[in-house]
N, C-alpha and C positions, 0 to 999 in steps of 0.2 A: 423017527419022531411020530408021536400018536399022529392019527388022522384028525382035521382039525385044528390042526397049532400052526401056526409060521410064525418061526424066531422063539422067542419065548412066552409067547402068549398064544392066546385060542381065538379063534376067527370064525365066522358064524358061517358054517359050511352050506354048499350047494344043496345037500341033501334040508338041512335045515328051514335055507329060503322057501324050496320046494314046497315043504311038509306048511311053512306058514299059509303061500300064497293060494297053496290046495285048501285051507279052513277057509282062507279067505270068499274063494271061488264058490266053493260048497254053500257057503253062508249067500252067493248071491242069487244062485238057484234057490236056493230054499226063498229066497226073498221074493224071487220073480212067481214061484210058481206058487208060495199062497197071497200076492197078487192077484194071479189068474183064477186061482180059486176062493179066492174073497176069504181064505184063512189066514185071520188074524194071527194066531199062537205060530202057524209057519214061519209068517214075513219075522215076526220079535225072534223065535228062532237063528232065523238067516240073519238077522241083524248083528245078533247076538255071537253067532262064529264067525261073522264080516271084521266085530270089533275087538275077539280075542286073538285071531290072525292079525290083524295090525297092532295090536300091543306087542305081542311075541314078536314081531319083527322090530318093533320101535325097541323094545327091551335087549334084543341081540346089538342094534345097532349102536346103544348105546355102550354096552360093554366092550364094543368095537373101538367106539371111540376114547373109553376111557383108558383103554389100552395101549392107544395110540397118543394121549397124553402123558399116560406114564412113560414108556419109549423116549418120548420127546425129553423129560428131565432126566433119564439116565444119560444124555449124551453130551 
């Protein structure tokens, strides 16, 4: 079975979460450090990969669950 599947659907793997919560993190250094440097265009930056790392994991989670509702009427 590819990597990433249990059963017959796809599951938002470990490496996946990683890779979001790493934009996440990146985006809050960026956020903190043009804080400290009074750069505006940095914090919008950091903001800016703070809020595509939580989509990307909201968007994984939801195809998780939509998965797990299809499952549920197959049985």
């Amino acid at each position: 079975m590819p990597r990433g599947w249990l059963g017959n659907r796809y599951c938002m793997g470990i490496g996946d979460k990683a890779r979001n919560k790493g934009e996440e993190l990146k985006g809050r250094a960026k956020e903190a450090a043009g804080a400290a440097t009074d750069d505006q265009e940095l914090r919008r930056e950091g903001r800016a990969d703070q809020t595509e790392g939580s989509v990307k994991q909201a968007g994984e989670k939801v195809k998780d669950a939509a998965g797990d509702v299809k499952d549920a009427f197959k049985k």
